[in-house]
N, C-alpha and C positions, 0 to 999 in steps of 0.2 A: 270657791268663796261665795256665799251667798250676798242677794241684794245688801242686805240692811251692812255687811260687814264691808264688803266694799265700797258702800257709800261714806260709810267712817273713813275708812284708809284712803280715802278719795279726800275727802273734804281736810283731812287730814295734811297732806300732801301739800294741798292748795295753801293751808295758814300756814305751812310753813317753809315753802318758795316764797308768799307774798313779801313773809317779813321781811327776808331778806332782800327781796327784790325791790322793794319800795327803798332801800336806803342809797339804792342805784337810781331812784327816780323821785327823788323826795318832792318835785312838783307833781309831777303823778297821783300820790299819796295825800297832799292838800286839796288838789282837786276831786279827787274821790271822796274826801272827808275823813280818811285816815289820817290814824294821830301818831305822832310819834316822831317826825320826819321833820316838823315846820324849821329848824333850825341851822339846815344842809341845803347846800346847794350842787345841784347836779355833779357829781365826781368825773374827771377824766385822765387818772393817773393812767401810768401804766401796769400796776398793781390791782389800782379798782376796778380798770376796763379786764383786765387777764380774770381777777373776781369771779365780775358776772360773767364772761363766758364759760367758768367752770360750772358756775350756779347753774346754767342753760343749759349748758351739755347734761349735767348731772339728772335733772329734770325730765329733758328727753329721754333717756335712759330708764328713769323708774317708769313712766310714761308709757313705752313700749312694752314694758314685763307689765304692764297692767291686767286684767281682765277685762276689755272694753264694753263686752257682753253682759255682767255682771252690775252694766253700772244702769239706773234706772234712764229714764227718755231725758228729764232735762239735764245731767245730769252727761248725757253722752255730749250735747251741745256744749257746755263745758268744760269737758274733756277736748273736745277741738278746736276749738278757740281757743285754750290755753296752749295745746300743741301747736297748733299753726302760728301763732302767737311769738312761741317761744322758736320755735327753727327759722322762722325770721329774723327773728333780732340777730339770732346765732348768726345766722347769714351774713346778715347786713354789719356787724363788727367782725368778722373775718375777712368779708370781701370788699369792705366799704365802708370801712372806720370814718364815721362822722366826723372825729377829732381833726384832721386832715383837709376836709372840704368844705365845710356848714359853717364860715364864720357866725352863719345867726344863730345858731344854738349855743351861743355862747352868751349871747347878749341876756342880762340877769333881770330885767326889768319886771316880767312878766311874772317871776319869783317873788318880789318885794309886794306886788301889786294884788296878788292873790292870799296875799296873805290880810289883807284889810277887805276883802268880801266873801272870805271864807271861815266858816264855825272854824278856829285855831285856839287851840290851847297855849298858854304862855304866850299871848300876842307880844308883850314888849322884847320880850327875850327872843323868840324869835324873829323879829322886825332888826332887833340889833347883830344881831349873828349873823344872818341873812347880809345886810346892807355891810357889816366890818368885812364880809369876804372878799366882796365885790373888787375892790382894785388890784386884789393877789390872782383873785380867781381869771381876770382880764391878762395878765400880766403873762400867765400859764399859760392861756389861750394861744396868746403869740408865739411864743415855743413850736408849740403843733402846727398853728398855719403856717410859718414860717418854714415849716422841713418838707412839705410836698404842694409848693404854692399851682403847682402848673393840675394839678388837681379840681381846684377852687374857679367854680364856674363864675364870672363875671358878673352876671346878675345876681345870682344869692350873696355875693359882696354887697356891691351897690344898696339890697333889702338890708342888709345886716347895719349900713351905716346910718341908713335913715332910721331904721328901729333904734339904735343908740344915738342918735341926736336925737330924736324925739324922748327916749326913755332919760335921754341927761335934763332935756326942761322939764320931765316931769320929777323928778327928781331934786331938780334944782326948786319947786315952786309947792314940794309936797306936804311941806308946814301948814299951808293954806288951806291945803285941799278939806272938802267937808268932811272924809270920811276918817280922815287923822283926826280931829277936833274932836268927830265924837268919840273915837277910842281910845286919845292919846288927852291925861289931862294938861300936858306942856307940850304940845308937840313941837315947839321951837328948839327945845333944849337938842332935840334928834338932828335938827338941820344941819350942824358940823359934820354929823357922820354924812349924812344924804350929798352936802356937796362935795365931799371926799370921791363919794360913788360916782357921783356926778362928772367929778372932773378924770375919773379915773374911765371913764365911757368915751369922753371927748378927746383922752388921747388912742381910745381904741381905733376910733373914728378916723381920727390922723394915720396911725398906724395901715386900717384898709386900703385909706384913700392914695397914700404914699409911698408905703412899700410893698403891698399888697395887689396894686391896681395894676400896674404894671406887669407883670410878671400872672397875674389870673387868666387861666386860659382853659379852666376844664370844659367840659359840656355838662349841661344839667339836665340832658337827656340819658332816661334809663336803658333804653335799649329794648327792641323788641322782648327777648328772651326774659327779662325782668319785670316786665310791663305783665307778662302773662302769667308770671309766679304769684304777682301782685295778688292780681284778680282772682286767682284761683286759692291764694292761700289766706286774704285778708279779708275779702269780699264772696268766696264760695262760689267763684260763675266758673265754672269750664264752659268758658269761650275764647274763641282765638282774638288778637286787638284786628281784625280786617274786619272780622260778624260785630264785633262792637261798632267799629267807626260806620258800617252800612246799617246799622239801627242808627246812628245819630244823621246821617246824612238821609233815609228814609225821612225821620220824625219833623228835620229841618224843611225839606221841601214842602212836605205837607203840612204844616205849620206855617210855612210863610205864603203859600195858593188860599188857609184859611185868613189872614192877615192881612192879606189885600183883596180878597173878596169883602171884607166887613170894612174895609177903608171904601169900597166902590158904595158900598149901603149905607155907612154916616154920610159921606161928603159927596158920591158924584164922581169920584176922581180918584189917582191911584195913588194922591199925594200923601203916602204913608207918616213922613215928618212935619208935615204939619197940621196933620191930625192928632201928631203926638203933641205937639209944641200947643196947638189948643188944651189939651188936655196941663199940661204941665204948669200953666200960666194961671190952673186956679190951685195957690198953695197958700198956707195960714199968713196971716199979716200981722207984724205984732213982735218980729225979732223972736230967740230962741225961743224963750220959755213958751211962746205962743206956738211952738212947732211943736216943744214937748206935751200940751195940752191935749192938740188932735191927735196927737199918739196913742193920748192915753184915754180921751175919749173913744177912738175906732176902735183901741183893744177891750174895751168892755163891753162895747156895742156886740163884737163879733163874741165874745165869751156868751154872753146873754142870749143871742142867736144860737148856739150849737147847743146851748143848755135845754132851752123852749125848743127847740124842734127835735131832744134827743138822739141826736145825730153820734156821738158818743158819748160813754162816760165821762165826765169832770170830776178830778181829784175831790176831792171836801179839803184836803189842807193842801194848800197853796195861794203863794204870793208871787205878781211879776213885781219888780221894779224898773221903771221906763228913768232913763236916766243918759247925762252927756255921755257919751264915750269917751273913755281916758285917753289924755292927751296922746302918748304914746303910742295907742293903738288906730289913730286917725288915719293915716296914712296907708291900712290897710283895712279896713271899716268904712269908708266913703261914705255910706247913708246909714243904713241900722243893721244890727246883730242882735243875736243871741246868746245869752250863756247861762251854760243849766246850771241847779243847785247841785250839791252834793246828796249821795243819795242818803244819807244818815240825818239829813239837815229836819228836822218836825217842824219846821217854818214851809219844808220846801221850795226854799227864798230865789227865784229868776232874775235876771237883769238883762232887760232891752236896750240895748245900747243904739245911742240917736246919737251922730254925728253934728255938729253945729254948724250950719251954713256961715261960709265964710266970703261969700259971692249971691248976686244973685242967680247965676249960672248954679249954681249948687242949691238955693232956695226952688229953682223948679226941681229939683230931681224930690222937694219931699212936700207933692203935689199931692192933693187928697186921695186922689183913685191910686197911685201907688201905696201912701199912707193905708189905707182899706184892706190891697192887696199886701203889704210887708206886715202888717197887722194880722192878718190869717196866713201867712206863710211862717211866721217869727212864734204868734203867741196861740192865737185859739182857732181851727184844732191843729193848730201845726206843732213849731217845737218843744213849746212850754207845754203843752198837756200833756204830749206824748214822752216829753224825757220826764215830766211828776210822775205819768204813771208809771214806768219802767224803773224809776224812784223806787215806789212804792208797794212793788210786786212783789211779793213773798219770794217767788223762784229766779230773783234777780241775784247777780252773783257776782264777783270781781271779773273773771275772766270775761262775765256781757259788758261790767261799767266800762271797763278799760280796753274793747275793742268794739267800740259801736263802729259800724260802717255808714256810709252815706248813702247807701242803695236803701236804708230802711228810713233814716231820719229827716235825709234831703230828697228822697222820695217820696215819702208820706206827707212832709210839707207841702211839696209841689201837688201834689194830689190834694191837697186839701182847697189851694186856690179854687181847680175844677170842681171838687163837693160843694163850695159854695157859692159858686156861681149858678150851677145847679139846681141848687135848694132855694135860690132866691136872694141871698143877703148881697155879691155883687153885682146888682140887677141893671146897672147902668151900659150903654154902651161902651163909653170909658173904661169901666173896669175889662171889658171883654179884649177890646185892641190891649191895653197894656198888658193883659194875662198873657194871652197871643204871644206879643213882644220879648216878654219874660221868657215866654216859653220857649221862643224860638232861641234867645242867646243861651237857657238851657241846652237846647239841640246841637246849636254849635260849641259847646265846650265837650260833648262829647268827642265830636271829630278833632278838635286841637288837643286833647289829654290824649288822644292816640298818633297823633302829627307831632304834636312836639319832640312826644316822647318813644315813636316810634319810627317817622317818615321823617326828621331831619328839618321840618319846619323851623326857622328859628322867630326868635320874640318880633323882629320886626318884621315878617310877614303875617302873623300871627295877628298883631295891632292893624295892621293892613288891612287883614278881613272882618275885626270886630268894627272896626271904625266906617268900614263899605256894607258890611251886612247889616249892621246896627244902629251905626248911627252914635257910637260911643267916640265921644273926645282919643283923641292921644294917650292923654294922661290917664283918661277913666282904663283905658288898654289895657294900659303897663300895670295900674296898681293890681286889677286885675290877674291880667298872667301873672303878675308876680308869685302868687301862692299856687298856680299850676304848674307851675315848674318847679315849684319845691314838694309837692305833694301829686303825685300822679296817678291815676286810680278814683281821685274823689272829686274831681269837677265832673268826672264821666258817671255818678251818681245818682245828681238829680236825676236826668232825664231818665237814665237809665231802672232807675226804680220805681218813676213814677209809670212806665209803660208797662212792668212787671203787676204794680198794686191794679190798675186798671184792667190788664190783661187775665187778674185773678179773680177781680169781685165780677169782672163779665157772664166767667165761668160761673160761678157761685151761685151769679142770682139766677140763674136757671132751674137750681131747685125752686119748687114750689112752697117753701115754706122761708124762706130768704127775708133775712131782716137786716138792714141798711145799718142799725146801731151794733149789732149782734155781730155782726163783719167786722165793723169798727173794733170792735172790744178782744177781737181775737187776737185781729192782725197786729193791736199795742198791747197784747198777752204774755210775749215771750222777753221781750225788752227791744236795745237799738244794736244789736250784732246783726250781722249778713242776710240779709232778705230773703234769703235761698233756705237758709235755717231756721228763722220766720215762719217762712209758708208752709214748708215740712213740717215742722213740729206741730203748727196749731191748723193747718188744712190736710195733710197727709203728703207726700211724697208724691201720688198722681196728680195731684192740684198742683205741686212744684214744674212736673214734667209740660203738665200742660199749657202752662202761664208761662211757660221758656221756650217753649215750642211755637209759642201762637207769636212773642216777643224777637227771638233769635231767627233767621236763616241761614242756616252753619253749610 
């Protein structure tokens, strides 16, 4: 078969798996900015789960009769991402049917909510279909958790109940909200359905906490042997989880020898916390909107920096929006996020989500020089430029949108703190202890994504060592682990990627004709998939060997 023809039968393949697949994942499909979908909510009969594992099998199957050779460079990238892709999922519903364990993937909130800041066609029609499901769709759920409860790890309950109390007040108070007002011209009329959903959340909520709590006794540990499938088939590292945890526990020491050697050079002293606590006690006055202001003045400041010094490309079309973060999602957002646009969107529309301090304990955490720093981690040149341009890449493709990994996104964030500290923009000592800081609770989420989920660590030893090592509350702990024990593989990201992009451009700039924006624009060339495919693609394959080799000690 030649190039051009198996590029058709390839691309071919792809539209039409996606179709089908996206009605299996119809948040999926909003998120990406696929149309067609807004009106479904996640299926989980026993017919629709039996479906898509034929769908997967069937896939893999043409897959292998492929000609892999036959298919151009970007091209084979997409070919393996959609394959590893897909023998995962396969996996993971044959041997680990979500339906049975994950009370939070049940909770629909996150459904209704995407649908009011994503380009959606038929928004009322879908807003009502979506939200009439809601109390049949909860109703189902119970069924399933109900037949293998001893399954059901304890804490992803406990996340599952507070996600549905939070998603019923938002729910309950959604008339109000700004973003119905502008797209709804009644939006009271909807509120009967919304407290319908509402009320039908609050007895899910009962349902966990009553007949569920009791009797929940899984582990939400993967297990070595799974941890290592992870890595190697979602994230592309052949590495064992021990070479992982001794790069996180390497990057930790040395990271915290830098962090109190510059605490002996501001203050005299080794007194690490209240160096921070100086630092933290200068934050905006003036109640939220005055929080949202320096937000939004640091992220223009730092756009306006990477633009004048050419440090990377900047999109030409693109928008952030700095904005509260929805009620619902507070509980697992503590200070600020991010969330990209879709990549079809010509707005290119971002939303920086700010947390609203509800304490003054929480007004220090969004302290200038953190502001500075989540301002070049979150917008410029961290998340927002780098998912616009991956947006906006010709050779971008479903199988890059819908498996970005953290080793490239939450890596090159983190790498971006150090490029501008570097360059001059966070020139304070402040900013450098808080980098520091950051850096090191980076380091150690390495080590707990492979303890948790490997060494038997549990959540309250876990909290133990962020709260001794760090200096984080209880509470800051939990909300924390929270989402590492439900996702494993991607808190071990950050660090993990930024010691690969560092260990690569080292390499690089030793040619002599090495250019710092030129770098830049490669390594956000290929899109946000596995950094290992990244570097390949747009450095070669020995630049891969060599930035794994300099990184790893296997």
């Amino acid at each position: 078969m030649s190039e051009n023809n198996a590029q058709q039968a390839f691309n071919e393949l792809l539209s039409c798996y996606y179709t089908a697949w996206f009605r299996f994942h119809p948040e999926t499909a909003v998120q990406a900015g696929v149309h067609g979908y807004e009106d479904l909510l996640r299926p989980y009969s026993d017919d629709q789960i039996g479906a898509l594992i034929t769908l997967d099998e069937k896939l893999l199957s043409s897959l292998d009769e492929f000609d892999f050779s036959a298919l151009n460079a970007d091209a084979r990238i997409d070919y393996s991402l959609l394959y590893n892709a897909t023998a995962w999922e396969l996996h993971q519903l044959l041997d680990h049917d979500w339906r049975y364990s994950r009370p939070q993937d049940y909770v629909p909130v996150n459904a209704i909510h995407q649908l009011l800041i994503r380009p959606v066609e038929n928004l009322h029609s879908a807003f009502k279909h979506r939200m009439q499901q809601v109390p049949d769709y909860l109703r189902g759920a119970r069924v399933y958790l109900s037949q293998k409860p001893g399954k059901i790890p304890v804490e992803w309950l406990h996340s599952a109940a507070v996600q549905a109390q939070a998603g019923a007040s938002y729910f309950r108070g959604l008339h109000k909200h700004p973003l119905m007002t502008q797209k709804f011209q009644n939006p009271a009329r909807l509120q009967p359905l919304c407290d319908q959903a509402a009320v039908a959340l609050d007895d899910y909520v009962r349902f966990l906490q009553h007949d569920l709590a009791p009797v929940a006794t899984g582990s939400y540990a993967c297990g070595v042997a799974e941890f290592r499938s992870l890595l190697r088939e979602k994230h592309f590292l052949d590495v064992e989880p021990d070479v992982l945890h001794a790069l996180g526990e390497k990057l930790f020491n040395e990271t915290r020898a830098q962090l109190l050697a510059l605490t002996r050079e501001m203050r005299g002293d080794d007194d690490l916390e209240q160096a921070l606590a100086d630092i933290r006690d200068d934050y905006p006055r003036g109640g939220p909107d005055a929080v949202l202001d320096a937000y939004r003045h640091s992220m223009k400041a730092a756009c306006d920096f990477v633009s004048t010094r050419q440090l990377v490309s900047v999109p030409a079309s693109q928008i952030l929006k700095v904005m509260h973060t929805p009620e619902y999602l507070r509980n697992e957002i503590p200070f600020a996020a991010y969330e990209e646009p879709c990549y079809n969107d010509p707005q290119q529309l971002g939303h920086y989500y700010v947390t609203p301090a509800v304490s003054e304990g929480d007004l220090l955490a969004h302290n200038q020089v953190s502001i500075d720093l989540t301002s070049v981690h979150e917008a410029f040149p961290g998340h927002h430029l780098q998912f616009v341009t991956a947006n906006t890449n010709p050779v971008n493709s479903l199988p890059r949108l819908l498996n970005a990994s953290a080793t490239l996104y939450e890596g090159w964030a983190l790498y971006c703190e150090d490029l501008m500290q570097e360059q001059g923009y966070l020139n304070q000592p402040g900013h450098r202890l808080m980098m520091l800081h950051d850096r090191l609770w980076r380091a150690l989420r390495v080590m707990l994504d492979v303890e948790l989920h490997c060494r038997g660590l549990s959540v309250d030893e876990a909290v133990h060592r962020m709260c001794r090592e760090l200096g984080f509350s209880v509470d800051e702990a939990r909300a924390d682990l929270a989402w590492y024990i439900q996702n494993p593989g991607v808190p071990m990201g950050y660090a993990t990627g930024w010691a690969l992009i560092r260990a690569l451009r080292a390499q690089q700039s030793q040619a002599g004709d090495f250019d710092l924006k030129d770098f830049h624009n490669k390594l956000l060339s290929v899109g946000s998939c596995a950094l290992p495919l990244v570097i390949c693609r747009a450095f070669g394959q020995d630049a891969w060997l060599a930035a794994r080799a300099n990184v790893f000690i296997d």
